[in-house]
C-alpha positions in Angstrom: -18.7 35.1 33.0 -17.8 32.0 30.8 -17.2 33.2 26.9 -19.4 31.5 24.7 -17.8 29.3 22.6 -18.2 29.5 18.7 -20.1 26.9 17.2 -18.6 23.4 16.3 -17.7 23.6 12.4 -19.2 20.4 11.0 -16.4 17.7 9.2 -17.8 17.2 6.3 -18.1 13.0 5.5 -15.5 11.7 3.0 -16.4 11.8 -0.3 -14.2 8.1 -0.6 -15.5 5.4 1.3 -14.4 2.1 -0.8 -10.9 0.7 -0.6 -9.3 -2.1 -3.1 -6.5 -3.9 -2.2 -4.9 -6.2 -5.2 -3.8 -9.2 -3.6 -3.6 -11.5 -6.2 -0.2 -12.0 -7.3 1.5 -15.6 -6.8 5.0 -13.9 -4.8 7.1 -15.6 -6.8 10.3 -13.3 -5.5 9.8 -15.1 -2.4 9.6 -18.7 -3.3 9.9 -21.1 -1.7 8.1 -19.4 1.3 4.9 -18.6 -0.6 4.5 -21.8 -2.2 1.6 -22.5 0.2 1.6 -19.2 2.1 0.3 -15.8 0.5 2.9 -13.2 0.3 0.5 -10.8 2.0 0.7 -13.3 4.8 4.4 -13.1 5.6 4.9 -11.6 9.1 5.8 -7.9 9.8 7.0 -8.5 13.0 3.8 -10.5 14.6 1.0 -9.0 12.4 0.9 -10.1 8.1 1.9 -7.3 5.8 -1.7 -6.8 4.6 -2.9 -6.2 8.0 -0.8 -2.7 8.3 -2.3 -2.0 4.4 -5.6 -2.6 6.1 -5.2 -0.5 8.5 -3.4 2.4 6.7 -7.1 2.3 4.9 -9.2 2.4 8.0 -7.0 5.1 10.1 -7.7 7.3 6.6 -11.6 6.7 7.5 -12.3 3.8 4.2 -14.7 1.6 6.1 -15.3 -1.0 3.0 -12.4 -2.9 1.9 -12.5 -5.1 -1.1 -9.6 -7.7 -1.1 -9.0 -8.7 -5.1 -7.1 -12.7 -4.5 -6.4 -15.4 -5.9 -6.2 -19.1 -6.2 -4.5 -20.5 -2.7 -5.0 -17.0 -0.7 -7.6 -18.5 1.4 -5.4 -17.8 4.0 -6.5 -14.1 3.9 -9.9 -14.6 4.2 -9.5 -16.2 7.5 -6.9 -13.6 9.0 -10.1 -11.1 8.5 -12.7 -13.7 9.9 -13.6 -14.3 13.2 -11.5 -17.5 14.9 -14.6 -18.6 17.4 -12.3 -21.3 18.9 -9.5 -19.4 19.2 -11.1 -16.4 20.3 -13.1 -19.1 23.1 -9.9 -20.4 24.1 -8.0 -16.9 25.3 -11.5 -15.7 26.4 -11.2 -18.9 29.0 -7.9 -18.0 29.7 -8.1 -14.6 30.7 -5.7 -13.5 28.0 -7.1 -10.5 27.1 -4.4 -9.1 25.2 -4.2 -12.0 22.5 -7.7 -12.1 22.4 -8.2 -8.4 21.1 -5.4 -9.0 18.7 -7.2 -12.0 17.2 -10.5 -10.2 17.1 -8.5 -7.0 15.8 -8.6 -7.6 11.9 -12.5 -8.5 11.8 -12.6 -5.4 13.5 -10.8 -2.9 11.2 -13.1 -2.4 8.5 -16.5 -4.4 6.3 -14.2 -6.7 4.0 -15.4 -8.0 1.2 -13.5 -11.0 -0.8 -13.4 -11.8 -4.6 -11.1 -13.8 -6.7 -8.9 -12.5 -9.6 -9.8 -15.8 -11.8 -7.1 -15.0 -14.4 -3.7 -13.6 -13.7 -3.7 -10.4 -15.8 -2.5 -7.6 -14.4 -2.7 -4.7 -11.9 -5.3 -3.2 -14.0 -7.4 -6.3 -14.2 -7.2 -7.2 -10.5 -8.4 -3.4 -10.7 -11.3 -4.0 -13.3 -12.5 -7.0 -11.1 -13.9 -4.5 -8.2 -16.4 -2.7 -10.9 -19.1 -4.3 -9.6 -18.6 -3.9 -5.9 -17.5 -0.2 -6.3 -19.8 0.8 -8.8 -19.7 4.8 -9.7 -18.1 5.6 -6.6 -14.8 7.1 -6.5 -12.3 4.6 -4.2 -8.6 3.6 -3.4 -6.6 1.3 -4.2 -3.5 0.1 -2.0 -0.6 -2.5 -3.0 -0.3 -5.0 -0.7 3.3 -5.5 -0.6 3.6 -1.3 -0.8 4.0 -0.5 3.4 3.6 3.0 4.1 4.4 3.5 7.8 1.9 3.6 10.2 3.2 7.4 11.1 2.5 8.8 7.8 -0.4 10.5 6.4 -0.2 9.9 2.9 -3.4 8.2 2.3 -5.2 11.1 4.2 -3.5 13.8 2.2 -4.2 12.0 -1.1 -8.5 11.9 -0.3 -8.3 15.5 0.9 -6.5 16.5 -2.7 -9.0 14.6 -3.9 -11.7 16.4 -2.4 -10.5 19.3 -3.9 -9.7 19.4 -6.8 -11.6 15.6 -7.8 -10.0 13.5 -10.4 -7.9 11.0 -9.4 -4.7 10.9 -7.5 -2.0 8.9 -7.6 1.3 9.0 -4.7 4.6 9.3 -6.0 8.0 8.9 -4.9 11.0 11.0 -5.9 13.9 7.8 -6.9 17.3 7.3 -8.0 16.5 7.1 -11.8 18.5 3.9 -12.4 15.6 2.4 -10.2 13.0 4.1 -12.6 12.7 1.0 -14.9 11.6 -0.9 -11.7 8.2 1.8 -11.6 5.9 3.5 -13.3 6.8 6.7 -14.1 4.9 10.7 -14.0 5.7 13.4 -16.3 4.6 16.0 -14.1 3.8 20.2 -13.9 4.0 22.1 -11.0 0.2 23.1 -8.9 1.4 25.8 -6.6 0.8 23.6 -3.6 5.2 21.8 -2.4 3.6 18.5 -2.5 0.9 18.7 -5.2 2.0 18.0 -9.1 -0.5 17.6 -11.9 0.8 14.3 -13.7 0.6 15.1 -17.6 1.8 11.8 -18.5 2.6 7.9 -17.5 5.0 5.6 -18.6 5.1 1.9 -17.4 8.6 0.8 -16.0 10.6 3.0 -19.0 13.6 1.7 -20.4 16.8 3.1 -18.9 17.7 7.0 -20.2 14.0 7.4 -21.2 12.3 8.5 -17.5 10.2 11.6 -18.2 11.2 12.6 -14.5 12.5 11.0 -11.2 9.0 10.5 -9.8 7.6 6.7 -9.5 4.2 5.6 -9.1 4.0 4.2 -6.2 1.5 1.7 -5.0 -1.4 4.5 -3.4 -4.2 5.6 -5.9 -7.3 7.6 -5.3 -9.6 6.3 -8.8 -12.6 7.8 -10.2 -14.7 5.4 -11.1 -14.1 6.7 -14.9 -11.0 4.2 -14.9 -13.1 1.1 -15.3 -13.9 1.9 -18.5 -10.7 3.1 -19.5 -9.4 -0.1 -18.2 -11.9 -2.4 -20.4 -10.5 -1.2 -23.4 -7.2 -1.0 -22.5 -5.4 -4.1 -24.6 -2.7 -5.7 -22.9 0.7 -3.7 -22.5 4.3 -4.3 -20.7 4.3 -8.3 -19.6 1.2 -8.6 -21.6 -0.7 -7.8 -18.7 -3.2 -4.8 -18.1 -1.6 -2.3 -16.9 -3.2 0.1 -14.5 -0.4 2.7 -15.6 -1.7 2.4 -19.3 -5.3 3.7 -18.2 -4.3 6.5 -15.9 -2.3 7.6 -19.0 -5.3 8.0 -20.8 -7.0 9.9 -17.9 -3.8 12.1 -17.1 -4.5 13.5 -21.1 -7.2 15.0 -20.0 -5.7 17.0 -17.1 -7.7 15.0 -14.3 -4.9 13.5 -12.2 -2.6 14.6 -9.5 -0.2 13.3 -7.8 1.0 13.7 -4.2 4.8 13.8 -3.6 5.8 11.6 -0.7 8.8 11.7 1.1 8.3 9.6 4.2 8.9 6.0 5.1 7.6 3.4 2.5 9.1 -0.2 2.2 8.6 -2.6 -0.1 7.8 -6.2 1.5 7.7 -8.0 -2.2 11.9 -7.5 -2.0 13.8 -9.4 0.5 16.4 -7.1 1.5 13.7 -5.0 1.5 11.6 -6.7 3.7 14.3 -7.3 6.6 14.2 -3.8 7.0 11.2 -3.2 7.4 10.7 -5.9 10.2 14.2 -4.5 11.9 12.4 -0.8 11.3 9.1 -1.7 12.8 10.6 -4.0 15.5 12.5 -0.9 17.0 9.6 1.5 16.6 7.8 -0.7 18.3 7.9 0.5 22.4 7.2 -3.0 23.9 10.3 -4.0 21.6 12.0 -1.2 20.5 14.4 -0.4 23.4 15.5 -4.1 24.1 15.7 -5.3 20.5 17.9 -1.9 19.6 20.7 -2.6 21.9 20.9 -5.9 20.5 20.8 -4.7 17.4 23.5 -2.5 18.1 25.5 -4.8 19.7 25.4 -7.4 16.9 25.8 -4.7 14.2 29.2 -4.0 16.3 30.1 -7.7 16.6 29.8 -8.4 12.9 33.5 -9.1 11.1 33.9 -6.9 8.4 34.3 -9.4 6.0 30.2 -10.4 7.2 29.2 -7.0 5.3 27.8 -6.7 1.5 30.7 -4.8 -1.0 28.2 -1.4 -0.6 28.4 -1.6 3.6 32.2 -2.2 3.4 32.7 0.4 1.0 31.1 3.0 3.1 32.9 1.7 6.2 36.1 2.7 4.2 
């Protein structure tokens, strides 16, 4: 006789649905190559960093995407449009690899487009998705912030969030003379390894002055309290509005966590930074990984030694 099995348990449906993605910043650390091209556009091996932030959101089950852009980032719009000639074109061809990867970012998610009309900050590029959002709680995802595609951290931010509500913010332990590169948490312990309640923000501190080693880093789980928080926020560090200044104001009253991640994260907006993370991807990757490795390892072991930076010769010694 077969056991009965015990009923299915239902999932029950995220409680965050809604993801923004800031992408309105003119990439000015990688000038001259995003004079005409969007920053978000540069190539991660042979997909654009936004596509991987876009798809970080959808794997984590946020089906509406709201890009924030700018002037000259049209260029977005049509990666997550439909290329009817192009698409016609493989279709005739019988390429139906390439053809999947065109049709691949219309695919990922509803995305909806609105401009940033004046350059103001994080927290405004924020402030600009009230209307779409409305009292919903949502995400939020720097585009130039890649989290690798193995990692969860997204996922283990919305479930915090469904328990214990509030908002949630990801941080990363750093060496603290980085910390005036980030915002910064003041933070007491939960009971959970990875879980802190942050008691305090502080937006790129001054050297000696970190309340702790943990940076903000560019994942956020917002209630929808922050808009107004954020409209009378004046205008802080840079004289921008900062979306560390509002989530200050929220973290007084006990109502966000943050989720201590110690996985892979690169930051495409650096450029040292960014050839990593094409050189990491590339040999994660299995249709490249293999080949591109033992190149890489030959022409690491080629290299003169006068060809590496003073910290790579250093540790050679």
């Amino acid at each position: 006789m077969i056991a009965s099995q015990p009923p299915a348990v239902p999932v029950p449906p995220r409680t965050v649905r809604k993801a923004v993605v800031p992408a309105a910043g003119l990439g000015t650390r990688f000038l001259p190559a995003t004079k005409a091209t969007p920053k978000e556009m540069l190539p991660v091996v042979d997909k654009p960093a936004i596509q991987y932030v876009v798809e970080e959101a959808a794997a984590a089950g946020l089906d509406d995407v709201l890009m924030v852009t700018g002037r000259h980032k049209r260029a977005i719009e049509d990666h997550f449009d439909h290329a009817f000639e192009l698409e016609q074109a493989l279709a005739a061809k019988g390429d139906t690899v390439r053809l999947d990867a065109v049709r691949d970012p219309a695919r990922l998610a509803d995305i909806h487009h609105i401009r940033q009309g004046d350059p103001l900050g994080l927290g405004h590029a924020v402030l600009c998705a009230r209307n779409h959002v409305g009292d919903q709680p949502f995400a939020v995802l720097l585009g130039d912030d890649l989290i690798d595609p193995r990692e969860t951290l997204l996922s283990r931010m919305l479930d915090v969030r469904d328990r214990r509500a509030g908002s949630v913010v990801a941080l990363m332990e750093v060496d603290p003379a980085q910390m005036h590169l980030y915002g910064c948490a003041a933070v007491e312990p939960t009971g959970e390894d990875d879980v802190v309640r942050v008691t305090a923000l502080v937006e790129k501190p001054a050297p000696g002055t970190a309340p702790s080693r943990y940076a903000v880093i560019g994942r956020y789980v917002l209630e929808p309290a922050v808009f107004d928080v954020l409209e009378r926020t004046p205008p802080g560090r840079g004289g921008e509005i900062q979306l560390t200044d509002a989530l200050q104001e929220l973290a007084a009253d006990g109502t966000v966590h943050g989720v201590v991640f110690s996985g892979l994260r690169y930051d495409t907006g650096d450029k040292a930074d960014y050839l990593r993370t094409v050189v990491r991807l590339a040999c994660a990757r299995p249709d490249l990984g293999p080949g591109f490795t033992r190149w890489l390892k030959e022409f690491v072991a080629d290299l003169p030694a006068t060809a590496a930076g003073p910290e790579e010769r250093h540790r050679a010694a």
